[in-house]
TORPA-427064 format. One record per residue (C-alpha): residue in one letter; x, y, z. Coordinates in Angstrom, 3 decimals, always signed. Layout:
PT   type          x          y          z
PT      A          X          Y          Z
...
***
This chain:
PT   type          x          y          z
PT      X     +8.890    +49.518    +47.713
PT      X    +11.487    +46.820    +47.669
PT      X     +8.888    +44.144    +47.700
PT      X     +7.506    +45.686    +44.589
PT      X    +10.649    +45.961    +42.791
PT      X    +11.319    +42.235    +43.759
PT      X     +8.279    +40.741    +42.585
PT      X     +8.880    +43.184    +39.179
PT      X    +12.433    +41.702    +38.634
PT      X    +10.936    +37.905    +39.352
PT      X     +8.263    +38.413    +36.954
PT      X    +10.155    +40.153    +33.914
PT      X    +11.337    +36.795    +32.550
PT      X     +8.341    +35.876    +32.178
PT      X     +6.736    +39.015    +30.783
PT      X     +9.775    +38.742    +27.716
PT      X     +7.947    +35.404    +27.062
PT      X     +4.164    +35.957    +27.423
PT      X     +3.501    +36.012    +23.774
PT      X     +5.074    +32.199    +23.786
PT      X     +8.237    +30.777    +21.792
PT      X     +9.624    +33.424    +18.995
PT      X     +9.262    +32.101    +15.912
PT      X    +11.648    +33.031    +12.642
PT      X    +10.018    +34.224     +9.929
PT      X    +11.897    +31.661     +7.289
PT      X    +13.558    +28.401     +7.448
PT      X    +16.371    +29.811     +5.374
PT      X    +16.915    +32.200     +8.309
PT      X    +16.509    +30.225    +11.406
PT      X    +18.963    +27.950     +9.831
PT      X    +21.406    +30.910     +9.057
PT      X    +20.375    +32.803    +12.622
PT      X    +21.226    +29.388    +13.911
PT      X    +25.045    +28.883    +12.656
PT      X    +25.661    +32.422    +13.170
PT      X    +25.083    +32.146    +16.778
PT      X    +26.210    +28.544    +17.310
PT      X    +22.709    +27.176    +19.019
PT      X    +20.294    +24.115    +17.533
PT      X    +17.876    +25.268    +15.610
PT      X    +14.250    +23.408    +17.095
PT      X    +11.936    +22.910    +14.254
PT      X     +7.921    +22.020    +14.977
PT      X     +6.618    +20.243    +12.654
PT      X     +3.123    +21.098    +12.341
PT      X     +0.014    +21.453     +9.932
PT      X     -2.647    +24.658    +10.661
PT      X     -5.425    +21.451    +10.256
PT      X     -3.849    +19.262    +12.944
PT      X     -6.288    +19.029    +16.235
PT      X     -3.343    +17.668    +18.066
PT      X     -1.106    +20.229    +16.568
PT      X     -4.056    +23.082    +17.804
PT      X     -3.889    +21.439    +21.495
PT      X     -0.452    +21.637    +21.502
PT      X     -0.697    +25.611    +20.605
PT      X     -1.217    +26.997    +24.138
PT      X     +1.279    +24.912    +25.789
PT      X     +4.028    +26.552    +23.027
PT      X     +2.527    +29.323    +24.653
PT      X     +3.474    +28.655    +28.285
PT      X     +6.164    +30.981    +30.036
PT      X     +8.092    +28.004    +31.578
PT      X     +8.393    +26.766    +27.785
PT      X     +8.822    +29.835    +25.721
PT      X    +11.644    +30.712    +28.261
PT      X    +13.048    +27.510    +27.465
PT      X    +13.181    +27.585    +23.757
PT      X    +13.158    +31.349    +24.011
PT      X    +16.512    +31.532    +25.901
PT      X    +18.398    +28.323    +23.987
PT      X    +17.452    +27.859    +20.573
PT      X    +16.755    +29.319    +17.438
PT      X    +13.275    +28.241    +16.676
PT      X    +10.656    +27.703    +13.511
PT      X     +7.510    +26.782    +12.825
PT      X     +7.448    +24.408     +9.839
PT      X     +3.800    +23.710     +8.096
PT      X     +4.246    +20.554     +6.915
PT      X     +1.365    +20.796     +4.466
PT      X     +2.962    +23.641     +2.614
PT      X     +5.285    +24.057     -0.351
PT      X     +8.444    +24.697     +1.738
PT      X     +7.504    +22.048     +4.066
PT      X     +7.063    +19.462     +1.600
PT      X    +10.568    +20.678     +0.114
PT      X    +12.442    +20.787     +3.610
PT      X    +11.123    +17.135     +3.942
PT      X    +12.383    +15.802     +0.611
PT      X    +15.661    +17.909     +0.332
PT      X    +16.467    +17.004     +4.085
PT      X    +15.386    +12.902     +3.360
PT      X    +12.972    +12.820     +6.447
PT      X    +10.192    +10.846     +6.839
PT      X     +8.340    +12.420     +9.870
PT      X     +5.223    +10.243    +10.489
PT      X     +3.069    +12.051    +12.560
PT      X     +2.690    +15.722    +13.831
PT      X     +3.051    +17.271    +15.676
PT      X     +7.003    +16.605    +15.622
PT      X     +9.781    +17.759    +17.303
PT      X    +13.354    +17.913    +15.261
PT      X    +16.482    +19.862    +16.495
PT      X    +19.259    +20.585    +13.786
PT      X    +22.424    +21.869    +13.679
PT      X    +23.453    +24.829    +11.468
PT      X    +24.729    +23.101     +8.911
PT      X    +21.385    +21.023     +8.945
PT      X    +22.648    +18.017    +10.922
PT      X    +19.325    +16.431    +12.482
PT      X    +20.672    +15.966    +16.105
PT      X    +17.662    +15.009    +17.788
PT      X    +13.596    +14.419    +17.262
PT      X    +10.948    +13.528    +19.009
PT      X     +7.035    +13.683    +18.957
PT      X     +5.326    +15.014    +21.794
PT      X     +2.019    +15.607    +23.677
PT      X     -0.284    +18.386    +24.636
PT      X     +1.867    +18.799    +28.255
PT      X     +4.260    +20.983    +29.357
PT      X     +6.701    +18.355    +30.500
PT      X     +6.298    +16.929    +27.360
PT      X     +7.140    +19.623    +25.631
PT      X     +9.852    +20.928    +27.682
PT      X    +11.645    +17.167    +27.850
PT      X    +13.369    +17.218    +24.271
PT      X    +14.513    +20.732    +24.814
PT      X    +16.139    +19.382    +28.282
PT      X    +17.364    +16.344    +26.263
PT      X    +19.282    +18.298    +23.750
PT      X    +20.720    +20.884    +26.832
PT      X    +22.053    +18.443    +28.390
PT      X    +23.436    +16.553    +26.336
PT      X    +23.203    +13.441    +27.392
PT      X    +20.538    +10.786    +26.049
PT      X    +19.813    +12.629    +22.833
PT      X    +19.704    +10.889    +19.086
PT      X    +23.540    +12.269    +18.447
PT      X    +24.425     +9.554    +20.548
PT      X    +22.896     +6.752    +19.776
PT      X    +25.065     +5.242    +17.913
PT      X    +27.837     +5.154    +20.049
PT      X    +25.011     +4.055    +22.812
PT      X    +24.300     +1.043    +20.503
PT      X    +28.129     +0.200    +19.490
PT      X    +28.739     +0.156    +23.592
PT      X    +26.491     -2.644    +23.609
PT      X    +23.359     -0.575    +25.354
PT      X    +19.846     -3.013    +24.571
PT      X    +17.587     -1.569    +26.851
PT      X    +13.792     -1.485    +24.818
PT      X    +13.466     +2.129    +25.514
PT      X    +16.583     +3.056    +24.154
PT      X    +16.477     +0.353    +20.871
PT      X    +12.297     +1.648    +20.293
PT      X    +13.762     +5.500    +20.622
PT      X    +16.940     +4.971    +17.829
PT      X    +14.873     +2.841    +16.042
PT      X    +12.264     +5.958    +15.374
PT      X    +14.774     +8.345    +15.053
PT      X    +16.502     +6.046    +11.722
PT      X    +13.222     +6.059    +10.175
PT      X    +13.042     +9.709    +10.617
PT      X    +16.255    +10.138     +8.764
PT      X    +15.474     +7.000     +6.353
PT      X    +18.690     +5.366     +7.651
PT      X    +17.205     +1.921     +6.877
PT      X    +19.952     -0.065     +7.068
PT      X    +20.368     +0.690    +10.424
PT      X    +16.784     +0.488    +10.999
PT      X    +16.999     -3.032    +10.118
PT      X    +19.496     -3.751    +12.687
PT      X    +17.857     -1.943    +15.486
PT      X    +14.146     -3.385    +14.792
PT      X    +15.768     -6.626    +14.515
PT      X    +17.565     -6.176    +17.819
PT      X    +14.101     -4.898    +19.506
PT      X    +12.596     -7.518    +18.373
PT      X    +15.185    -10.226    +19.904
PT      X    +14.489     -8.851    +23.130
PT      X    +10.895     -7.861    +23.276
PT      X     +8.680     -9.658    +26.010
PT      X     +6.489    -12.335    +24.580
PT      X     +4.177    -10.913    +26.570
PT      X     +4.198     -7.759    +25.446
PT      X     +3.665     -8.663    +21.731
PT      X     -0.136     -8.095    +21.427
PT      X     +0.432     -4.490    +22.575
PT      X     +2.884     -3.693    +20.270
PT      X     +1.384     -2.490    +17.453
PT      X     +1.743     +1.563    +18.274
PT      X     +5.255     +0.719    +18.503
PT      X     +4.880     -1.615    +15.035
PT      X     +3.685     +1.402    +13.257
PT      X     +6.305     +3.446    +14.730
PT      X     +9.601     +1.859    +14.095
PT      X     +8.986     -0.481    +10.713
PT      X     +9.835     +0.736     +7.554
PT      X     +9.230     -2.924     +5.516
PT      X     +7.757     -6.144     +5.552
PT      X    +10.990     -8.176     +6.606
PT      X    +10.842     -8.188    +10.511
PT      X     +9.573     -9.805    +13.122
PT      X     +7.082     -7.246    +14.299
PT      X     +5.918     -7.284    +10.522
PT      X     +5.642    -11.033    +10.645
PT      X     +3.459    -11.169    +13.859
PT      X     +1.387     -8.255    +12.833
PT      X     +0.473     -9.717     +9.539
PT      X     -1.053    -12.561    +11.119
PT      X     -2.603    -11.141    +14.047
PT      X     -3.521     -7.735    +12.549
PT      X     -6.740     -8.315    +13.824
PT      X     -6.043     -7.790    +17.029
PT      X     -4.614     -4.508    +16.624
PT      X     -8.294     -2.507    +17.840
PT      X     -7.360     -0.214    +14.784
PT      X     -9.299     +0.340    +12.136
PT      X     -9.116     -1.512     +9.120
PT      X     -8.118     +1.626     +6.753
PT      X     -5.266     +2.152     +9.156
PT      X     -4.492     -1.179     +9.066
PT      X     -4.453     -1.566     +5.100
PT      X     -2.588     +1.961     +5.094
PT      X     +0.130     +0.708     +7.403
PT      X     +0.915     -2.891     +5.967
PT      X     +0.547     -0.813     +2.280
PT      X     +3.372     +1.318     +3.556
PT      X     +5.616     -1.891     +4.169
PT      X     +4.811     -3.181     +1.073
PT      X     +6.282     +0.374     -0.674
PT      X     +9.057     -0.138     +1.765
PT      X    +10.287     -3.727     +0.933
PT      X     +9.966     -2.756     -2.947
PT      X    +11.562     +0.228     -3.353
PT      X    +14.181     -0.377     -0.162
PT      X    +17.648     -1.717     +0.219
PT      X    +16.910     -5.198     +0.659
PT      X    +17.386     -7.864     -2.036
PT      X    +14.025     -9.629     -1.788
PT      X    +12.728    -11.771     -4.450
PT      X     +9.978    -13.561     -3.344
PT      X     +7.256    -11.489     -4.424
PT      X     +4.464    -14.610     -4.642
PT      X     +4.705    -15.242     -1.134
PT      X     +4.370    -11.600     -0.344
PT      X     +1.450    -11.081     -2.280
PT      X     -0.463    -14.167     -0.926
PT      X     +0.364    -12.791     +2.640
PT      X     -0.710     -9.105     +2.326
PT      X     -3.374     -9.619     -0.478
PT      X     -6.275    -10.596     +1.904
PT      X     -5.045     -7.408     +4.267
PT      X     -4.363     -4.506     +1.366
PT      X     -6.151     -5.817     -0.967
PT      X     -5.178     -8.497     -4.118
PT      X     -5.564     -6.056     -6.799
PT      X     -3.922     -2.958     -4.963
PT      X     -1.142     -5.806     -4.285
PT      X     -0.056     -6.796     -7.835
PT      X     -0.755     -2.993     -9.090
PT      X     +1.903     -2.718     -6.746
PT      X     +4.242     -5.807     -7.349
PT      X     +3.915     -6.311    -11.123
PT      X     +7.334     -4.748    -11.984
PT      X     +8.945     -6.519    -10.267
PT      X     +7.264     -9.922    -10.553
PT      X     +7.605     -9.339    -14.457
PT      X    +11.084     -9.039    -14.091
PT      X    +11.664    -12.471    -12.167
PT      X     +9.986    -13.893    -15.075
PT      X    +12.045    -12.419    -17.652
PT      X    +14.913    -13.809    -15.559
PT      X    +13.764    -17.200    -15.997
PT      X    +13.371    -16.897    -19.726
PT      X     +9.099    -16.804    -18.938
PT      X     +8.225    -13.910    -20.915
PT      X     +4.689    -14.995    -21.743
PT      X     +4.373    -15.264    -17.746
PT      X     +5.784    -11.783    -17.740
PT      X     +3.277    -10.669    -20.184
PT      X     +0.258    -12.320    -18.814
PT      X     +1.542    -10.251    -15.332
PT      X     +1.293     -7.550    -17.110
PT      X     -2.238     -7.736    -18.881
PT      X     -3.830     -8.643    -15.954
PT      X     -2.519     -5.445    -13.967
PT      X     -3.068     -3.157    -16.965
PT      X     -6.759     -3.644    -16.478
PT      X     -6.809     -1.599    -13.938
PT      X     -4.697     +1.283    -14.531
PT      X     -5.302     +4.896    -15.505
PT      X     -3.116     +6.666    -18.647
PT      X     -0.275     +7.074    -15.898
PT      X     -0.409     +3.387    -15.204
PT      X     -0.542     +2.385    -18.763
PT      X     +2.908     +4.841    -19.296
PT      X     +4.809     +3.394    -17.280
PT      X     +3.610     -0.314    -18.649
PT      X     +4.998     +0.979    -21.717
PT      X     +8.151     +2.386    -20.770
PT      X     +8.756     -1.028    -18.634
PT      X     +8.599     -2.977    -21.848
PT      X     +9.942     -0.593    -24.245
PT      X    +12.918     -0.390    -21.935
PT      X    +13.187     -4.075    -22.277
PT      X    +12.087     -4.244    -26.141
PT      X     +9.141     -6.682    -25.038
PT      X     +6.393     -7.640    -26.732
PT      X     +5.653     -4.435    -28.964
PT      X     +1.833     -5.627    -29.733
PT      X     +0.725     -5.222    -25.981
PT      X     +2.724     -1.847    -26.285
PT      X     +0.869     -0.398    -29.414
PT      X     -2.446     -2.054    -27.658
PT      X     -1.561     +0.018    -24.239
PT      X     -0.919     +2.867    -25.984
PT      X     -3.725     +3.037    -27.941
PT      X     -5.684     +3.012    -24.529
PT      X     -3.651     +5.775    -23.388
PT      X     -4.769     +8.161    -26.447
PT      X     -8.469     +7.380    -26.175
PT      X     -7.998     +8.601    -22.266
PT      X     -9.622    +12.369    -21.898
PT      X     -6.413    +13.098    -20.151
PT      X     -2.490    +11.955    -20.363
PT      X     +0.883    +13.035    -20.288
PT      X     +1.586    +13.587    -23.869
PT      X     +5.350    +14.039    -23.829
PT      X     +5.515    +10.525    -22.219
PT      X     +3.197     +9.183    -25.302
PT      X     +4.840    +10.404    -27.375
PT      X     +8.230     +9.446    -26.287
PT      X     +6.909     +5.763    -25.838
PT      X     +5.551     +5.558    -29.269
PT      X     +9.078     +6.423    -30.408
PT      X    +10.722     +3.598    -28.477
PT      X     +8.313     +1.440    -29.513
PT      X     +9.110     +2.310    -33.825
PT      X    +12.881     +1.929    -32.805
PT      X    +12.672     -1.078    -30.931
PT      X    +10.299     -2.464    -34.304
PT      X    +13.382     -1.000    -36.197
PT      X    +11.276     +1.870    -37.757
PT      X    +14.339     +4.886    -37.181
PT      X    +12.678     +7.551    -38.927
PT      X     +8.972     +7.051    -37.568
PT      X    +10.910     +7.041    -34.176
PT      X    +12.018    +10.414    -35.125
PT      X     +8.876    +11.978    -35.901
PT      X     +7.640    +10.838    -32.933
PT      X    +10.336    +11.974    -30.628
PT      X    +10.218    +15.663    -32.158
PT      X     +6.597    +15.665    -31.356
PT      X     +7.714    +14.760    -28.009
PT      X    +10.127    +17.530    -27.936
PT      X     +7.793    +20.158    -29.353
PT      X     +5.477    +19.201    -26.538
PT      X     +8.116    +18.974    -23.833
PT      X     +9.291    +22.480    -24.663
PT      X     +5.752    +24.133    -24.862
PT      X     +4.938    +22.605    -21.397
PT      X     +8.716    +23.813    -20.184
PT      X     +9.195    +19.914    -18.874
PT      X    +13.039    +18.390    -19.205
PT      X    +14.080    +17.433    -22.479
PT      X    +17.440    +15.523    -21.599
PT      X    +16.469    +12.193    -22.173
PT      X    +14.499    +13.094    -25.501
PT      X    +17.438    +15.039    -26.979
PT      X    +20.414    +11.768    -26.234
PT      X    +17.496     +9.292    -27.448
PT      X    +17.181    +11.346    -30.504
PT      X    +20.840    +11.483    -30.665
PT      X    +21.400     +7.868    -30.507
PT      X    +19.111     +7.323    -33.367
***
């Protein structure tokens, strides 16, 4: 009998846990579960089409796990491919590259830790552990890195974890610093890691990469998609970075030339109109224009309306726009107004930006900027 009541008590722990790790049924209240009782709230990061994120769903099962994550955390299930996901991701600024994903929060939504993990139970269990304990997790890093700590498992790990939270600045630093200490040898195996840690063009993993992508054994779609990435990274990050030629000739034969200048036009244009070379500017612009859609051709407009450029090759873009089956019509025509006051035509400006207002409010969009443009006129 007291055999039987042993081997009950040993096993109970695991019975609590056989249906896996308890998941909450909203974000909103794991993260308010979470402050209330003062534990990290783990986050998966998952999408119901995943295969890796289906392998992983039996280990999550696992008593040693569940008992983990059972016993320590608050914990939820996050489908990245859904509308909250997609909200969580751009409210919280994370850029969570692959899935699934591990991130640990705070209550107050402080990302403390992340990591991405494998169909193991170590695996699994490690960043759980890691966040326990206390000791080697991401809320440290910087004071690992200000120490003076260069190690390249420590440097690859923080360097992850400030993409995650689009730090780039730091980023910079710690891919640069990775970089200063990486083996030679080690180069040609790096590109995992490459894809991993860059967020632009302007590093040296980035340099070597672009001229020995082909020796990546990936295929060239990834390829393209990757080096595309760092191309959206250098133009829309931190960085002051002018030389847009070079860039172009460098990544054109990889991504493609005409994907590259659909991508670099804006601000190649604008060099040009720094150097007083507006017909350069415009010819930049006409050749690009070929091949966008009515969305493309918007924006075009807006560009040079904004600047008061060349109102002919507005009215010709525009034109283009309305023959399209399909456009944003608010956008038209707001563009056609700035176009009649930038020609100095103030009341066909205002006919056009009330059209623009009757459309806006019909299709419930914002109507902010039309009202203080129609105010300044």
């Amino acid at each position: 009998m007291k055999l039987v009541l042993r081997f009950c008590f040993v096993l109970l722990p695991f019975l609590g846990n056989a249906q896996g790790i308890k998941w909450e049924k909203s974000l909103h209240a794991a993260f308010a579960k979470a402050k209330a009782e003062n534990k990290v709230l783990f986050v998966e990061f998952y999408s119901p089409t995943c295969p890796h994120c289906k392998k992983l769903a039996p280990i999550l099962n696992d008593p040693t796990v569940a008992g983990l994550y059972n016993g320590n955390f608050v914990n939820y299930a996050l489908d990245v491919d859904s509308e909250e996901g997609r909200n969580f991701a751009k409210k919280a600024n994370l850029e969570v590259y692959g899935i699934p994903y591990f991130l640990f929060f705070r209550g107050d939504g402080t990302l403390i830790h992340s990591r991405e993990v494998s169909a193991e139970v170590a695996s699994v269990l490690q960043p759980g552990k890691m966040v326990l304990e206390r000791t080697y997790t991401a809320e440290f890093y910087p004071k690992r890195f200000a120490s003076g700590e260069r190690s390249e498992n420590f440097l690859s790990h923080y360097a992850i974890f400030s993409r995650v939270k689009k730090d780039s600045m730091t980023n910079f630093k710690l891919v640069d610093a990775l970089w200063s200490i990486y083996p030679v040898e080690k180069r040609e195996a790096s590109w995992n890691l490459f894809k991993k840690i860059s967020t632009d063009t302007e590093n040296g993993f980035a340099r070597f990469w672009i001229q020995n992508h082909k020796k990546s054994n990936d295929t060239p779609e990834n390829v393209k998609a990757q080096f595309t990435r760092l191309l959206h990274g250098t133009l829309f990050g931190p960085r002051k970075f002018e030389n847009w030629d070079q860039l172009a000739a460098e990544y054109g034969p990889i991504v493609g030339q005409k994907e590259v200048d659909a991508l670099l036009w804006e601000k190649r244009t604008e060099i040009a109109w720094k150097k007083g070379e507006d017909h350069k500017a415009l010819q930049i612009a006409q050749n690009v224009s070929k091949q966008f859609d009515a969305g493309g051709l918007l924006y075009l407009c807006r560009v040079f309306n904004q600047k008061g450029k060349n109102a002919e090759a507005v009215q010709q873009w525009l034109k283009k726009v309305a023959a399209s089956p399909t456009y944003n019509k608010v956008e038209y025509f707001y563009q056609n107004a700035l176009l009649e006051k930038n020609r100095g035509n103030k009341d066909q400006a205002k006919v056009w930006v009330q059209k623009a207002l009757t459309s806006a409010k019909a299709t419930k969009a914002s109507t902010i900027e039309l009202e203080r443009f129609l105010k300044e006129l």
